[in-house]
C-alpha positions in Angstrom: 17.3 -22.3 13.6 17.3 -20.5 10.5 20.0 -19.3 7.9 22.2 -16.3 8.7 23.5 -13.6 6.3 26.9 -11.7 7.0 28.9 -10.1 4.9 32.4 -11.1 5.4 35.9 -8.6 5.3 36.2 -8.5 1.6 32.5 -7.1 1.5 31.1 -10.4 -0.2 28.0 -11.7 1.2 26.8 -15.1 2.4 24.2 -17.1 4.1 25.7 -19.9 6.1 22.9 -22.7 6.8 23.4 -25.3 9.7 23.6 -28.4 7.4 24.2 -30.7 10.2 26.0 -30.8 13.4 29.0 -31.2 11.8 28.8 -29.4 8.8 28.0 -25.7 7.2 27.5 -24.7 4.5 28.3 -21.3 3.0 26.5 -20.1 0.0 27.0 -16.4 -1.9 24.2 -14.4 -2.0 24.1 -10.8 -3.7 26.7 -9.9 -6.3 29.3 -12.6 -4.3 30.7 -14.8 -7.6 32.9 -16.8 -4.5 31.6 -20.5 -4.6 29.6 -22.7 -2.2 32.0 -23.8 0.5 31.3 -26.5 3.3 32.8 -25.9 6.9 33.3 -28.2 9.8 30.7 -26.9 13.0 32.1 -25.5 15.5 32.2 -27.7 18.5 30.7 -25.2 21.0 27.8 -23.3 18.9 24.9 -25.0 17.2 23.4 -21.9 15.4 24.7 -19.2 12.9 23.2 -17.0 15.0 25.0 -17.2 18.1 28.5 -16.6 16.7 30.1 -13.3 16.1 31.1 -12.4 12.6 34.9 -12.5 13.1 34.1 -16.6 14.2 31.8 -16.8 11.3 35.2 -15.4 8.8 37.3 -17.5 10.5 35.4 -20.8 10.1 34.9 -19.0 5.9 38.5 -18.5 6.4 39.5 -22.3 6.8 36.5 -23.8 4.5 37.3 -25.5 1.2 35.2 -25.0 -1.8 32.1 -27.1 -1.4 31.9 -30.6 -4.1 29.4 -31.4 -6.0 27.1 -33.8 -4.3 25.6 -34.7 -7.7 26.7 -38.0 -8.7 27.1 -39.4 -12.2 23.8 -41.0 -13.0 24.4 -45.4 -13.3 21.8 -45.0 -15.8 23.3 -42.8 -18.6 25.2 -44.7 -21.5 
């Protein structure tokens, strides 16, 4: 499986990788200045690929702005 462009209503583009079965992740490309945002698999599809770009904006639709997975180093004083 490999990462999937589509450019969604609003003419921003992104590439949504398969970070796990239960998550995706949706990263701008191009001139998008959106940020990252995480959204929960769909139950029925495994790859990008395979779903249609109005299922690919809905799952956009109801994704929250990704975290930071960066943690605060224990080490730093």
């Amino acid at each position: 499986m490999g990462d999937r462009r589509f450019v969604d209503r609003d003419g921003r583009g992104w590439e949504v990788r398969n970070r796990s079965q239960a998550e995706w992740d949706f990263e701008p490309v191009g001139g998008n200045p959106g940020p990252a945002r995480t959204a929960p698999a769909p139950g029925y599809e495994r790859d990008p690929y395979e779903l249609s770009i109005e299922e690919l904006q809905r799952l956009l639709d109801g994704a929250p702005p990704a975290r930071s997975r960066s943690k605060p180093s224990p080490f730093k004083e």
